[in-house]
NUZA-788353 format. One record per residue (C-alpha): residue in three letters; x, y, z. Coordinates in steps of 0.02 Angstrom, whole numbers, plus 50000, padded with zeros to 5 digits. Example, Ala and Ser with C-alpha at 12.3 -4.5 7.8 and 13.67 -1.06 7.14 Angstrom:
<sites>
@code: Ala | px: 50615 | py: 49775 | pz: 50390
@code: Ser | px: 50684 | py: 49947 | pz: 50357
</sites>
This chain:
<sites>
@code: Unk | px: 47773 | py: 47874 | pz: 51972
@code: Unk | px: 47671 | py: 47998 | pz: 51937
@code: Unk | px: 47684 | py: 48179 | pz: 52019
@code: Unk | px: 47532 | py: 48223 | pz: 52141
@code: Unk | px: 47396 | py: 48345 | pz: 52116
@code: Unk | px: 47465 | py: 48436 | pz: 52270
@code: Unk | px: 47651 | py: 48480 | pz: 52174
@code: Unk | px: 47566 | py: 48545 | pz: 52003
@code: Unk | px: 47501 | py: 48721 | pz: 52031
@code: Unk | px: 47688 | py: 48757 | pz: 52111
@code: Unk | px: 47768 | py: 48671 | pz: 51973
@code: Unk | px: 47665 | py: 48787 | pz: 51845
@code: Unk | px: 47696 | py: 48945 | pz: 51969
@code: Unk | px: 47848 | py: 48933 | pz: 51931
@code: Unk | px: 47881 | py: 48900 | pz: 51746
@code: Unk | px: 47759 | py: 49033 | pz: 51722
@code: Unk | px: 47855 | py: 49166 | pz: 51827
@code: Unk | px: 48016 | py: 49096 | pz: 51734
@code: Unk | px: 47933 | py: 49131 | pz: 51567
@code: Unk | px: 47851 | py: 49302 | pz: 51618
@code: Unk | px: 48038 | py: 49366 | pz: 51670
@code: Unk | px: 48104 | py: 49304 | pz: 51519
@code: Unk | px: 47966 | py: 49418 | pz: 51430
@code: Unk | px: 47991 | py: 49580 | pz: 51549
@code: Unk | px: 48127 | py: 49666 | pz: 51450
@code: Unk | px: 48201 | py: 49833 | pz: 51525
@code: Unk | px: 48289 | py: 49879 | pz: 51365
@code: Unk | px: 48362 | py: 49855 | pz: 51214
@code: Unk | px: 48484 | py: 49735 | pz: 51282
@code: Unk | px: 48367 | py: 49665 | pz: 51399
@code: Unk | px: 48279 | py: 49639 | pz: 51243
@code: Unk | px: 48435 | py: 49552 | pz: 51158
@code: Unk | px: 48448 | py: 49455 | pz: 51307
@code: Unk | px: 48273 | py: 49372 | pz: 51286
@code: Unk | px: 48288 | py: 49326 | pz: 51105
@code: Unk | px: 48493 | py: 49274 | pz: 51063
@code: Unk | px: 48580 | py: 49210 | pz: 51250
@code: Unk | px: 48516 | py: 49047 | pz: 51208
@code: Unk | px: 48650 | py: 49041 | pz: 51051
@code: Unk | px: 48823 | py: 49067 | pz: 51148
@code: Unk | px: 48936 | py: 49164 | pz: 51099
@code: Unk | px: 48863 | py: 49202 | pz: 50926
@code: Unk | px: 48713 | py: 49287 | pz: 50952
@code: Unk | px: 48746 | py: 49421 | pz: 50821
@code: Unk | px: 48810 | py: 49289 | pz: 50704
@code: Unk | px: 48639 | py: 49194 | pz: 50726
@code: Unk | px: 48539 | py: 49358 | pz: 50737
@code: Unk | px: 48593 | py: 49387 | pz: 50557
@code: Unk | px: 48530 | py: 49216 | pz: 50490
@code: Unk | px: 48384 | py: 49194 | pz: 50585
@code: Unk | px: 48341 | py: 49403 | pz: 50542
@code: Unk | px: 48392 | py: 49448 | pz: 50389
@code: Unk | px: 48424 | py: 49285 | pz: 50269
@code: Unk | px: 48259 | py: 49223 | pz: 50280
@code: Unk | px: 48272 | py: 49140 | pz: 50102
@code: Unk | px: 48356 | py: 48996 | pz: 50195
@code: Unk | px: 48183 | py: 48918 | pz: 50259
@code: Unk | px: 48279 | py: 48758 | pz: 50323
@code: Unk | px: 48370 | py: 48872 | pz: 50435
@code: Unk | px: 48236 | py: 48969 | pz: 50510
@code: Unk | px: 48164 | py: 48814 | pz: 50570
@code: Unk | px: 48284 | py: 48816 | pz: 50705
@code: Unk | px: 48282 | py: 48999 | pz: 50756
@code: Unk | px: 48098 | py: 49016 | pz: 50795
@code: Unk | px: 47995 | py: 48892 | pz: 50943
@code: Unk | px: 47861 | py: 48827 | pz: 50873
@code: Unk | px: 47774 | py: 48816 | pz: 51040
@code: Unk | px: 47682 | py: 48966 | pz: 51046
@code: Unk | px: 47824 | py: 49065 | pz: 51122
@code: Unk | px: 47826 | py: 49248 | pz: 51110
@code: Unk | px: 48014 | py: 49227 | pz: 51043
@code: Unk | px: 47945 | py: 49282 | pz: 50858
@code: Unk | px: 48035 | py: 49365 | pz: 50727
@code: Unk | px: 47906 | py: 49511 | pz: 50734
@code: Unk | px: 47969 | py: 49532 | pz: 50921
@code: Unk | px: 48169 | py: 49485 | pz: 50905
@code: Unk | px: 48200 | py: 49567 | pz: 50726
@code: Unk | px: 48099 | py: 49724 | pz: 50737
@code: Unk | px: 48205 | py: 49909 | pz: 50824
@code: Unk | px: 48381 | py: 49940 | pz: 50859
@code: Unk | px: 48417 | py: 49802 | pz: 51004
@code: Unk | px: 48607 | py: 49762 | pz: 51008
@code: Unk | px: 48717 | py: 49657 | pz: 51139
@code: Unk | px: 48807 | py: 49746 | pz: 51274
@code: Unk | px: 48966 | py: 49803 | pz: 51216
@code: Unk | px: 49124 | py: 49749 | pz: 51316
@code: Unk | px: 49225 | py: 49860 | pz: 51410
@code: Unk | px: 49335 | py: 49955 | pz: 51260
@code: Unk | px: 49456 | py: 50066 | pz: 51258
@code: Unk | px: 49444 | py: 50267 | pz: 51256
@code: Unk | px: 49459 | py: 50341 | pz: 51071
@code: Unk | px: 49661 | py: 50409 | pz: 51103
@code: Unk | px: 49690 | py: 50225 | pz: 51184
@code: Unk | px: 49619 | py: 50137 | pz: 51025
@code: Unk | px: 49740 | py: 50230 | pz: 50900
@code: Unk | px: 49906 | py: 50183 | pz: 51020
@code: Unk | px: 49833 | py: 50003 | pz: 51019
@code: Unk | px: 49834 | py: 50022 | pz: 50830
@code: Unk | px: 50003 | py: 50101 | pz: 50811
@code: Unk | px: 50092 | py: 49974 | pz: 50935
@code: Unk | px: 49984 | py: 49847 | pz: 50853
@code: Unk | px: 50035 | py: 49907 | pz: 50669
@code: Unk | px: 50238 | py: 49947 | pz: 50762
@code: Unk | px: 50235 | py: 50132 | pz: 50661
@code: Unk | px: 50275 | py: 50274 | pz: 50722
@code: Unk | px: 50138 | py: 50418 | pz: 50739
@code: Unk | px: 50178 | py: 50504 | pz: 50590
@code: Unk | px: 50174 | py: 50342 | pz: 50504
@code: Unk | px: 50018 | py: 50289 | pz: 50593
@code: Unk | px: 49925 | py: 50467 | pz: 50519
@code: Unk | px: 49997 | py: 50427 | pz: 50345
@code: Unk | px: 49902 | py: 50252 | pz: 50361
@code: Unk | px: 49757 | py: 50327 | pz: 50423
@code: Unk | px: 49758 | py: 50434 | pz: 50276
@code: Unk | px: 49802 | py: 50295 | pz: 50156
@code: Unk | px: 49670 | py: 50183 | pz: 50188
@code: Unk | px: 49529 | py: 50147 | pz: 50052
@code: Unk | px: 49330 | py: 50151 | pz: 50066
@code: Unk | px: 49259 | py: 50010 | pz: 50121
@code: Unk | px: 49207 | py: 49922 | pz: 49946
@code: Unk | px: 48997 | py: 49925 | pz: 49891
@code: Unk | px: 48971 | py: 49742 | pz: 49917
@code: Unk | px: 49021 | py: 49775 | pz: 50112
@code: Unk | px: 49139 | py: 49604 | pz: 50085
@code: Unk | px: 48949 | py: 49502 | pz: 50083
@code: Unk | px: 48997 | py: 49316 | pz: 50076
@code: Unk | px: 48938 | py: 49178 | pz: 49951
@code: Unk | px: 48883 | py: 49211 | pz: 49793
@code: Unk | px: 48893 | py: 49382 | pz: 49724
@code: Unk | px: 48883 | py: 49432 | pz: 49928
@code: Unk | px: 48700 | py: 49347 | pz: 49948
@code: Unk | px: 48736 | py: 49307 | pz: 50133
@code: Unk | px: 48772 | py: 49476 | pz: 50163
@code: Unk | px: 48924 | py: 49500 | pz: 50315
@code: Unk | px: 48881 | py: 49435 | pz: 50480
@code: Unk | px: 48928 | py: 49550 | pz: 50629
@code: Unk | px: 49097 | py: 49507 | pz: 50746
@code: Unk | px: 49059 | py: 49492 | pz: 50938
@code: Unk | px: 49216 | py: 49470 | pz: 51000
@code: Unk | px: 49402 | py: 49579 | pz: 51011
@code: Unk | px: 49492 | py: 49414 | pz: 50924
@code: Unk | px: 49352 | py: 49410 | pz: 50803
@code: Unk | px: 49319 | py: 49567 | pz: 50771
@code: Unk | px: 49519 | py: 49599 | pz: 50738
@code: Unk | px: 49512 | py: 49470 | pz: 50606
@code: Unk | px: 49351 | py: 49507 | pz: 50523
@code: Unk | px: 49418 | py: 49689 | pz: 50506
@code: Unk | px: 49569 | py: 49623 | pz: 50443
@code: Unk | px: 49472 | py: 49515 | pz: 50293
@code: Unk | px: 49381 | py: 49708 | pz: 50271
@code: Unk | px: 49515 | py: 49808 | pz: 50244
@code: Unk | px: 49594 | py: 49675 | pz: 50122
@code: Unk | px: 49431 | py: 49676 | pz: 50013
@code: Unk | px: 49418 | py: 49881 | pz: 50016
@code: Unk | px: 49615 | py: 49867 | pz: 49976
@code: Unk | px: 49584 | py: 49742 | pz: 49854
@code: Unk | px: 49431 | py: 49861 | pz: 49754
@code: Unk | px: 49529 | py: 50004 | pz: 49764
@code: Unk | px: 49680 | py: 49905 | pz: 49659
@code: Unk | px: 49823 | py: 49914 | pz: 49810
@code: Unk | px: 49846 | py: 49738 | pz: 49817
@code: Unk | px: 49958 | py: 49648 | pz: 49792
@code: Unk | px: 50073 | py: 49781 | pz: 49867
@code: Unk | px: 50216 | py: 49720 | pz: 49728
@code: Unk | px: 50189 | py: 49643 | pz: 49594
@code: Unk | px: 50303 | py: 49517 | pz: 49477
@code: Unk | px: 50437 | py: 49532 | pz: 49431
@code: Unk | px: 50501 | py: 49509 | pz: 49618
@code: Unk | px: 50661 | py: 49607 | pz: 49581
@code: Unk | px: 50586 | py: 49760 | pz: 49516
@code: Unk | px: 50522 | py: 49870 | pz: 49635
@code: Unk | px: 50400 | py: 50015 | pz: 49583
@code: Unk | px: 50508 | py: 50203 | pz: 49616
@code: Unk | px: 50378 | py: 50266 | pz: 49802
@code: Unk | px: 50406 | py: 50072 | pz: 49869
@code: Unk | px: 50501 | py: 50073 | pz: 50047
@code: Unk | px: 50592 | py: 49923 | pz: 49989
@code: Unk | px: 50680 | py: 50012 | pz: 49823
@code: Unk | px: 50844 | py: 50067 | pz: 49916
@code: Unk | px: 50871 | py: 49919 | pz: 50014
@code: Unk | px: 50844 | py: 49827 | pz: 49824
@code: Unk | px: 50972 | py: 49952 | pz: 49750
@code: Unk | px: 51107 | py: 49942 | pz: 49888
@code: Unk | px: 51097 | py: 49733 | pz: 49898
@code: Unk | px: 51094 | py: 49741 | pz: 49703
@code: Unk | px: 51252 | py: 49841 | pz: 49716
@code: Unk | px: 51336 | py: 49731 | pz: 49852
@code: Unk | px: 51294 | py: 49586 | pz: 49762
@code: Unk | px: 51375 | py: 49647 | pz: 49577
@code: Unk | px: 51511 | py: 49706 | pz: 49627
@code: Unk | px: 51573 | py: 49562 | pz: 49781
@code: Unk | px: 51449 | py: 49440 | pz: 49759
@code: Unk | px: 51494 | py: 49240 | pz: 49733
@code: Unk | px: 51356 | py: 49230 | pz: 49600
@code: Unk | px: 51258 | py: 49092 | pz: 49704
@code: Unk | px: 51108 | py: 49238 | pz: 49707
@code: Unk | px: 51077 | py: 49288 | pz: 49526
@code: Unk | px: 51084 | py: 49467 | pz: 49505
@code: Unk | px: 50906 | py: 49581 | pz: 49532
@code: Unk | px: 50841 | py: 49433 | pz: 49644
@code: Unk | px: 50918 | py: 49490 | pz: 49784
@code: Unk | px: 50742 | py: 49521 | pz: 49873
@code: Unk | px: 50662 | py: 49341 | pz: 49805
@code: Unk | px: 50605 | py: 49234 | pz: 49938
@code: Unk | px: 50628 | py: 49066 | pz: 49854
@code: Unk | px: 50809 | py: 49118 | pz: 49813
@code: Unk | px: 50845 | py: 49140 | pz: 50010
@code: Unk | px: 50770 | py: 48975 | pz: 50057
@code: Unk | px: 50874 | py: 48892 | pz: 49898
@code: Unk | px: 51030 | py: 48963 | pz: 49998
@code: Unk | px: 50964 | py: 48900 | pz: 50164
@code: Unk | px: 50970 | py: 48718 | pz: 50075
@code: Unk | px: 51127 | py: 48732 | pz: 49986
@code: Unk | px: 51189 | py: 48781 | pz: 50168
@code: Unk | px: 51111 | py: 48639 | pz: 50249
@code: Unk | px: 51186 | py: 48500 | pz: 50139
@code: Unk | px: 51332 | py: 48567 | pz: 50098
@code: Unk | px: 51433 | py: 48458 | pz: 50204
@code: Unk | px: 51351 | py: 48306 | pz: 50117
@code: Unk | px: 51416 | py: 48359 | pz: 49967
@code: Unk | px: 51571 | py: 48264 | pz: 49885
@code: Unk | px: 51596 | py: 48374 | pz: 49726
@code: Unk | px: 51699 | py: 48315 | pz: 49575
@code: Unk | px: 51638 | py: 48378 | pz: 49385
@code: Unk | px: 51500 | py: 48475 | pz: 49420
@code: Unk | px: 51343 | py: 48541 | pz: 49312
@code: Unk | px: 51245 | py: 48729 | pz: 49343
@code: Unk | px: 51119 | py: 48790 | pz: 49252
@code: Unk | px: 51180 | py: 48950 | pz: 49131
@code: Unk | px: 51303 | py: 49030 | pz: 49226
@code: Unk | px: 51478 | py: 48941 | pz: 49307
@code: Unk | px: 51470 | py: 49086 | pz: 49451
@code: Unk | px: 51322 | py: 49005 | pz: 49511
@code: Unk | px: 51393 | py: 48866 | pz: 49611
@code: Unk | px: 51463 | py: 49017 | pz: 49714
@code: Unk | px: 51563 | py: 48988 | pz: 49872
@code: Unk | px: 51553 | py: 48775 | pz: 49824
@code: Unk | px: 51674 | py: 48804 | pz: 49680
@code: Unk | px: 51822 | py: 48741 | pz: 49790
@code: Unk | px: 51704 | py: 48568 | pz: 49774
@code: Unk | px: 51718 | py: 48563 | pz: 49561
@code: Unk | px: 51870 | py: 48499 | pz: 49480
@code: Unk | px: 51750 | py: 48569 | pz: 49349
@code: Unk | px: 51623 | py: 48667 | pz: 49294
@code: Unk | px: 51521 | py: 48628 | pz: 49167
@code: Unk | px: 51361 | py: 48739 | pz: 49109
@code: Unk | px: 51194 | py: 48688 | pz: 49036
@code: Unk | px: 51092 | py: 48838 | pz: 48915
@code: Unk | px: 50935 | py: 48781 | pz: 48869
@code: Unk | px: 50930 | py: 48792 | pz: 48675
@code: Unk | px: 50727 | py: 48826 | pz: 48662
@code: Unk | px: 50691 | py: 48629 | pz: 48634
@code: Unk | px: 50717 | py: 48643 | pz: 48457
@code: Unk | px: 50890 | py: 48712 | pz: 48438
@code: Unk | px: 51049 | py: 48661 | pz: 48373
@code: Unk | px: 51132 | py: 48565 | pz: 48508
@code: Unk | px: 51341 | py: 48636 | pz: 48521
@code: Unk | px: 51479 | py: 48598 | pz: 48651
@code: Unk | px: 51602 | py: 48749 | pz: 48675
@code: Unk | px: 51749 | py: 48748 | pz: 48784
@code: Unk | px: 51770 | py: 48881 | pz: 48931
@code: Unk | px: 51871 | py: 48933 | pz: 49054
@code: Unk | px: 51807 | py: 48847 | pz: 49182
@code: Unk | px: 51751 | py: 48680 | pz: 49079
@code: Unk | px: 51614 | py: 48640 | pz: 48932
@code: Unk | px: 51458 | py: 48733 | pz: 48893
@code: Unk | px: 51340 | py: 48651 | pz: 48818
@code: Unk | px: 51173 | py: 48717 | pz: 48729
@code: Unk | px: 51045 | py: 48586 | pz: 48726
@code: Unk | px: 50872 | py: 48535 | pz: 48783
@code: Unk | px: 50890 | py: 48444 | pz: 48948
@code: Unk | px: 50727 | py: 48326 | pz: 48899
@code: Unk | px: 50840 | py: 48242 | pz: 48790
@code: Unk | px: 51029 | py: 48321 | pz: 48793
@code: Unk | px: 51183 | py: 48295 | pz: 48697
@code: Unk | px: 51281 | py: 48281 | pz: 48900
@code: Unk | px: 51399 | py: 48141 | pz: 48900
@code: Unk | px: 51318 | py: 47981 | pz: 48984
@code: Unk | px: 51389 | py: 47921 | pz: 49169
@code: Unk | px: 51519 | py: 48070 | pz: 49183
@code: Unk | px: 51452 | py: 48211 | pz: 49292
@code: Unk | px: 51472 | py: 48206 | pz: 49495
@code: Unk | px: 51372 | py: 48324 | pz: 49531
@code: Unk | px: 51239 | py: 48438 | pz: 49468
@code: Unk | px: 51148 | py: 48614 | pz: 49529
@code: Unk | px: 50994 | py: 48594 | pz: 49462
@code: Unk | px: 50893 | py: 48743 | pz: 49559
@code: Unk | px: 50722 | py: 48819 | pz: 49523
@code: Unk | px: 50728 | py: 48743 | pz: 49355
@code: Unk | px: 50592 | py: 48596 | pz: 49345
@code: Unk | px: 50451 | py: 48714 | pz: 49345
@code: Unk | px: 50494 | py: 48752 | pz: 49173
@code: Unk | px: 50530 | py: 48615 | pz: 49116
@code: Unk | px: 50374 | py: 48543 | pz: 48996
@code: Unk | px: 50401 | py: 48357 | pz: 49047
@code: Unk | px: 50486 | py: 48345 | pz: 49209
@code: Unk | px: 50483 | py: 48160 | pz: 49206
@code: Unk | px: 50595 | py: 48159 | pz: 49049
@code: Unk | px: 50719 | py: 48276 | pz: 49134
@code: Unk | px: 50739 | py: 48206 | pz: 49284
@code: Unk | px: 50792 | py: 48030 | pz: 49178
@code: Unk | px: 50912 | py: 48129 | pz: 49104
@code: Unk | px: 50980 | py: 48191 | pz: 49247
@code: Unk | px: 51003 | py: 48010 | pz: 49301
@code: Unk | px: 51074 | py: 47980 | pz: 49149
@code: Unk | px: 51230 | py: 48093 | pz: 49164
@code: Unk | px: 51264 | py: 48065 | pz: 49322
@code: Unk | px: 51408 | py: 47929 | pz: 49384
@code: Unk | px: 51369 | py: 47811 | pz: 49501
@code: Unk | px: 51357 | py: 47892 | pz: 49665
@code: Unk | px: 51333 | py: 48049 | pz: 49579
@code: Unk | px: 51243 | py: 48186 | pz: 49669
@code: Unk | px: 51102 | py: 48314 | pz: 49626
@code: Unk | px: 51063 | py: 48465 | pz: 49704
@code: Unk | px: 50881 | py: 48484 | pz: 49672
@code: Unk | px: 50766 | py: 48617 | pz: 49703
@code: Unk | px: 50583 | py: 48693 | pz: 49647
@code: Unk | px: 50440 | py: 48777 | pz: 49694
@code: Unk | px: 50245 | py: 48725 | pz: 49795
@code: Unk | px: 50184 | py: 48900 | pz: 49785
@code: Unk | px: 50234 | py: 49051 | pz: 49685
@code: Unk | px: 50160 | py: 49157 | pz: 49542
@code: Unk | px: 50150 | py: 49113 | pz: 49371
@code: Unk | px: 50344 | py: 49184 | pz: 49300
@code: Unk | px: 50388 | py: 49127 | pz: 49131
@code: Unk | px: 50567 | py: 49088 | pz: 49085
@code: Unk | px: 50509 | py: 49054 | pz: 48945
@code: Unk | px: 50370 | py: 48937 | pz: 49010
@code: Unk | px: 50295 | py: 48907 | pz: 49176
@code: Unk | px: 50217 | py: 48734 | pz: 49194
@code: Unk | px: 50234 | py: 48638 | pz: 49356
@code: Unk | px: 50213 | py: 48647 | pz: 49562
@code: Unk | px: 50291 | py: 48514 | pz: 49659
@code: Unk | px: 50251 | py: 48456 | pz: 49834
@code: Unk | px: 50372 | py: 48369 | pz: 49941
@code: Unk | px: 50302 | py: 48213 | pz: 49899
@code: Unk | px: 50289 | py: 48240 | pz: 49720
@code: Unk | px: 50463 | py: 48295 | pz: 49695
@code: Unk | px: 50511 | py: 48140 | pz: 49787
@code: Unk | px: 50420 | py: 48035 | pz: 49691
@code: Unk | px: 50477 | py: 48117 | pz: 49537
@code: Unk | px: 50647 | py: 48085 | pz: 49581
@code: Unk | px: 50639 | py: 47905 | pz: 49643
@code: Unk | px: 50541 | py: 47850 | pz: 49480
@code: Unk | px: 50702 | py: 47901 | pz: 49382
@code: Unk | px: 50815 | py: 47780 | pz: 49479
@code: Unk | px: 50878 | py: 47921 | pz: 49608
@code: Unk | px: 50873 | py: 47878 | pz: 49806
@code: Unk | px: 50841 | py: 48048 | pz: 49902
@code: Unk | px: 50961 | py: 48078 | pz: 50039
@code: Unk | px: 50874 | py: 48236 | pz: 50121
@code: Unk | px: 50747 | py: 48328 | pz: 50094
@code: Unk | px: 50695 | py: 48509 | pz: 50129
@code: Unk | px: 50520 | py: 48609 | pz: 50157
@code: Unk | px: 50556 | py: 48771 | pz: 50209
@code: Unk | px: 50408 | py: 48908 | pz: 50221
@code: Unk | px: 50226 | py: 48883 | pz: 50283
@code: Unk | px: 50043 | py: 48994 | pz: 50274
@code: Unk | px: 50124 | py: 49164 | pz: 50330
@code: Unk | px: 50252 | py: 49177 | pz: 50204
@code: Unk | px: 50173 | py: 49102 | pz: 50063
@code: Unk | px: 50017 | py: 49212 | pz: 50095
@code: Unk | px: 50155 | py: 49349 | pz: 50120
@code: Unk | px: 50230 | py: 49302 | pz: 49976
@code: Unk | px: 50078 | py: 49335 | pz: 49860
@code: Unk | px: 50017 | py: 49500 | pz: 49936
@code: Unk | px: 50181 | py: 49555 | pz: 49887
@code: Unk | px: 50261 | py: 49576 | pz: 50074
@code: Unk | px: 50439 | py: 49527 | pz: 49992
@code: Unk | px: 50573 | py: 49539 | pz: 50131
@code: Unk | px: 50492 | py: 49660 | pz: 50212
</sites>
């Protein structure tokens, strides 16, 4: 049914008082208010797009009415209008925010201050050589992390990231973590069991590799046992090995030799295809070693190979770490593809463990160590 001709003037009275507030600013952020509430919580995010990447013609189609509205870029763009600002804290207030936030002390806190690095020329623009330009944060949780992605492109320009660099185990001389290195390096040379090779004794990887042996360790049933270079490095599972034989990779290429040792036969060979006895081994420690390896596949047949029936293989590698060459440096392995790797050479995996997630892989990178 159509509306009377009684009803319309009222119904016009009042869109037309709705649309003359709307266009009676009383400031700047009255002004703000007119042009960007209709966007939510984004208005500076949308102010930027609609304001200052005006290349994107597509998206200025949906910034602008096309009724006639007074909403124009000429109006919304033009002077210094900005959205309220929140409630914040005083200046003194916002430094013990940082320093609880940052858990230093205020002398450290002042040494940070001083420490910290211009903000780098291309203002951290996104896209393509920083065509997009940095849209504005609007909110404490979003402004926190958009300062944190600034301060890690002004660190990164002014060449302080990563913090440490590889190798892991050598720490520069002014790094805080040196004489914590020194005194576990120490500790572990003079009453370690060997499972933690020596100058790794801040290596991530290495500590989760412990946290597996650990794990399984009552799974294990031991017998002649297998480690890669060094017979120390079964550590504390010793008491498991009726003997301990060592692999040494011979450069793929080598001379393959069997030598007899204290604690049972060395052999120098090239695991992809070795001169180890067929169907005599219980169990072998074969632990960051597969990203070296050239062909994987081929190793991990031998490994089957060797082993008796019911034999066991402590396995481990790496998803995510930096390129280290010992003497190569070929291969990442998920969880899946490790288990796939393993069950296409005749193995059945028992357990299985994925230690570490975003933080410490990120970490891990950036060079945070231990720390």
């Amino acid at each position: 049914m159509a509306p009377s001709s009684a009803k319309r003037p009222l119904v016009h009275a009042l869109a037309l008082l709705v649309l003359v507030l709307r266009l009676a600013p009383s400031g700047a952020n009255a002004k703000w208010e007119d042009c960007w509430s209709g966007f939510g919580s984004l208005t500076q995010s949308w102010r930027h797009v609609c304001c200052e990447l005006t290349h994107l013609s597509g998206m200025q189609r949906q910034c602008w009415p096309r009724d006639g509205s007074p909403i124009t870029p000429e109006y919304c763009c033009a002077g210094d209008a900005a959205p309220p600002l929140p409630p914040g804290l005083d200046a003194s207030r916002q430094l013990e925010r940082l320093r609880a936030s940052l858990g230093f002390s205020e002398q450290e806190l002042a040494l940070f201050m001083e420490g910290l690095p211009q903000a780098p020329d291309m203002d951290a623009g996104r896209g393509p050589k920083g065509k997009w330009g940095r849209p504005r944060c609007e909110t404490p949780g979003t402004c926190a992390k958009e300062g944190f992605h600034q301060l890690f492109h002004a660190m990164l320009g002014a060449e302080m990231l990563p913090t440490r660099r590889q190798p892991f185990w050598w720490l520069w001389k002014d790094d805080p973590l040196t004489p914590l290195w020194m005194a576990e390096r120490q500790e572990n040379q003079l009453y370690g069991d060997g499972s933690m090779p020596l100058n790794h004794e801040l290596v991530v990887n290495r500590f989760q590799t412990a946290g597996f042996v650990e794990l399984v360790r009552q799974r294990l049933r031991g017998g002649r046992c297998l480690v890669w270079d060094d017979a120390k490095a079964v550590g504390e599972l010793e008491a498991l090995c009726k003997q301990v034989d060592v692999f040494v990779y011979n450069g793929g290429g080598g001379e393959d030799t069997v030598t007899q040792e204290k604690y049972g036969q060395r052999f120098s060979t090239d695991i992809h295809a070795s001169n180890l006895p067929a169907g005599e081994l219980d169990l072998v420690f074969c632990l960051q070693v597969f990203e070296h390896l050239r062909r994987p596949w081929k190793a991990m047949e031998e490994l089957f190979r060797i082993l008796k029936p019911r034999g066991q293989v402590l396995w481990a590698a790496p998803f995510f770490e930096e390129v280290h060459n010992s003497p190569g440096d070929y291969w990442r392995f998920t969880p899946q593809g490790a288990r796939a790797l393993a069950e296409d050479a005749g193995f059945i995996v028992d357990f299985q463990f994925k230690p570490g997630g975003f933080g410490l892989a990120a970490g891990d990178l950036l060079g945070q160590n231990l720390a």
